[in-house]
C-alpha positions as CSV (number, residue, x, y, z in Angstrom):
1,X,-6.7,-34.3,-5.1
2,X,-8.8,-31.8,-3.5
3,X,-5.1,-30.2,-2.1
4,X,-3.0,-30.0,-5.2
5,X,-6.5,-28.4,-6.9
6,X,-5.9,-25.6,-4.2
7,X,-2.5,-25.2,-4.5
8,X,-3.2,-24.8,-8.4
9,X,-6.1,-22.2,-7.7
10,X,-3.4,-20.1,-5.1
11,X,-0.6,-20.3,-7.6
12,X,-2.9,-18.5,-9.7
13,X,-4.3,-16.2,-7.7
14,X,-0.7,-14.8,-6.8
15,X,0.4,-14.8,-10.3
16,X,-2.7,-12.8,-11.0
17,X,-2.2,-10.8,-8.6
18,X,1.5,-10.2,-9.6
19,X,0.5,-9.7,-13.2
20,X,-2.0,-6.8,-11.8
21,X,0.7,-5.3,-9.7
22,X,3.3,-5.2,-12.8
23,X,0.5,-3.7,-14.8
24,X,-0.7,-1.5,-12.5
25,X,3.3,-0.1,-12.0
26,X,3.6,-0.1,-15.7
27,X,0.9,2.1,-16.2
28,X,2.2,4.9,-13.4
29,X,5.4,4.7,-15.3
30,X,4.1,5.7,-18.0
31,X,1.8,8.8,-15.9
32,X,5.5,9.4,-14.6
33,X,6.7,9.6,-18.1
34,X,4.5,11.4,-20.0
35,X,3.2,13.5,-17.0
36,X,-0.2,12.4,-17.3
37,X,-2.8,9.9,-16.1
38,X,-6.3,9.0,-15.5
39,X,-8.3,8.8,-12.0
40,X,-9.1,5.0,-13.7
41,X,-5.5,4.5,-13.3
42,X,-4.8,5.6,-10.5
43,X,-7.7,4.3,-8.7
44,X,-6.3,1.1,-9.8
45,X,-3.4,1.5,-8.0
46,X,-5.4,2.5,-5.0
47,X,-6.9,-0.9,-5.4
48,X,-3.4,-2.9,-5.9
49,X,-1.9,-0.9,-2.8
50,X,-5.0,-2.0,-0.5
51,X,-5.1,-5.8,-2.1
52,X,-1.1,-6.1,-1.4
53,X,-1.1,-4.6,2.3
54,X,-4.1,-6.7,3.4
55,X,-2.0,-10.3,3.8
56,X,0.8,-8.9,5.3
57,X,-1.9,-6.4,7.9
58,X,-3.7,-9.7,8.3
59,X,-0.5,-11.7,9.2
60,X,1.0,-8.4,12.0
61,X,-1.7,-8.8,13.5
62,X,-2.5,-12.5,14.3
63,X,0.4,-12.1,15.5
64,X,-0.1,-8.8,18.0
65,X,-3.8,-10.0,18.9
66,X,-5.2,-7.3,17.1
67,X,-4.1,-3.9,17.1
68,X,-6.9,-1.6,16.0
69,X,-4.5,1.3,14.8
70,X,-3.0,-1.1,12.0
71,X,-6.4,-2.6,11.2
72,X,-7.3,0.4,8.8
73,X,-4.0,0.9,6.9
74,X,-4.8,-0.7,4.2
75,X,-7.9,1.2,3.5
76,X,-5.9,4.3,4.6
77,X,-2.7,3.5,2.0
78,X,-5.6,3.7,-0.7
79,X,-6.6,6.7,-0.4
80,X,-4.4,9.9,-1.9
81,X,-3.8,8.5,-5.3
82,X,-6.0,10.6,-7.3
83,X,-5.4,13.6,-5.2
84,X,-2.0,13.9,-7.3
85,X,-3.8,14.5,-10.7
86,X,-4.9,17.8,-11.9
87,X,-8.1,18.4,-13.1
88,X,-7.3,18.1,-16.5
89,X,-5.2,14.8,-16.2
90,X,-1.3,16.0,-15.4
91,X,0.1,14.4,-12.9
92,X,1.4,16.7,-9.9
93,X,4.9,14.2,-9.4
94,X,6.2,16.2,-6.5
95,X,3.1,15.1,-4.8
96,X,3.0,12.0,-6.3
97,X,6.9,11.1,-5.5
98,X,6.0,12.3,-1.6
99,X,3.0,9.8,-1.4
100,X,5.3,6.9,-3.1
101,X,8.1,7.9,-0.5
102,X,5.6,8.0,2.8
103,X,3.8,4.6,1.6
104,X,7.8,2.9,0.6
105,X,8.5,4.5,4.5
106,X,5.2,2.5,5.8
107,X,5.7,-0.8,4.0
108,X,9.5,-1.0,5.3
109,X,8.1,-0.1,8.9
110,X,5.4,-3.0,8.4
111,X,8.2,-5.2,8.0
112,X,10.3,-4.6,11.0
113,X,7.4,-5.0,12.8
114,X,6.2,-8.5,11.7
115,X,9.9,-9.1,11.7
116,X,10.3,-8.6,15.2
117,X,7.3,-10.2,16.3
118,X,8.4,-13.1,14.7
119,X,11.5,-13.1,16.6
120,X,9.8,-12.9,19.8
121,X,10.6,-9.2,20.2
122,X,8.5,-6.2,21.3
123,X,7.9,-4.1,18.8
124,X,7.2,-0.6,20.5
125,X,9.5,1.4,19.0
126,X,8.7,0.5,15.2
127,X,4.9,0.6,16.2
128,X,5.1,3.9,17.6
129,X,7.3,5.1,14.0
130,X,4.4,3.2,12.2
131,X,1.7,5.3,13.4
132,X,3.6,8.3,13.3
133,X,4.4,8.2,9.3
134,X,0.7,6.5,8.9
135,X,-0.6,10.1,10.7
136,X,2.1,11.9,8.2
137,X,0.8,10.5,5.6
138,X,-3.3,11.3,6.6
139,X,-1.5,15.5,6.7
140,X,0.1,15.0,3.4
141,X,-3.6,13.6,1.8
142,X,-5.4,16.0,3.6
143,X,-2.8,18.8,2.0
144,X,-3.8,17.4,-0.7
145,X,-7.7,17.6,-1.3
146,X,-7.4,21.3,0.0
């Protein structure tokens, strides 16, 4: 009984969390739209980005044994988001379109690497592109809050 209750509570959770993630990309369509947004907003997605890397950081690296330069990303990926909104609310979509495209670039590299782990396969080249576009993308923020 006590199973099927936690099966029910994880169903959940991920429909939840799904239901977050389609509001949460609702809302920066509309910023994208209308050409403005609020820090609210897009601290939120800070929050979804960080909340959706986490299980699939978590699952790399049980499977490298820990790799300390992947540890952070999630953390990392959240951070940038309000960078790309003027002080008075318009969104900058150059910048934000950059960030998208660097964090789209990381996610895809995040999956050939847990791919080829699972397949028994060393990694080193896609580790080594990882931590180039997650240093790529710590420039770009850094661009950004100057």
């Amino acid at each position: 009984m006590t199973v099927r209750r936690n099966n029910v509570r994880r169903r959940r959770k991920l429909e939840s969390n799904l239901g977050e993630t389609v509001r949460i990309a609702s809302i920066v369509q509309k910023g994208v739209d209308t050409g403005r947004s609020s820090y609210v907003e897009m601290r939120a997605l800070a929050r979804t980005t960080n909340r959706n890397l986490r299980p699939k950081v978590r699952a790399i690296l049980e499977l490298l044994k820990g790799d300390e330069a992947i540890k952070g990303l999630p953390a990392e990926m959240s951070e940038g988001y309000t960078e790309v909104l003027t002080p008075n609310g318009n969104v900058r979509q150059d910048k934000l379109d950059s960030l998208l495209s660097i964090d789209g670039d990381i996610v895809t590299c995040l999956g050939i690497i847990e791919s080829e782990l699972k397949n028994r396969s060393a990694p080193s080249e896609s580790l080594k592109a990882l931590k180039d576009l997650v240093q790529e993308r710590k420039k770009f923020v850094a661009a950004l809050r100057a």
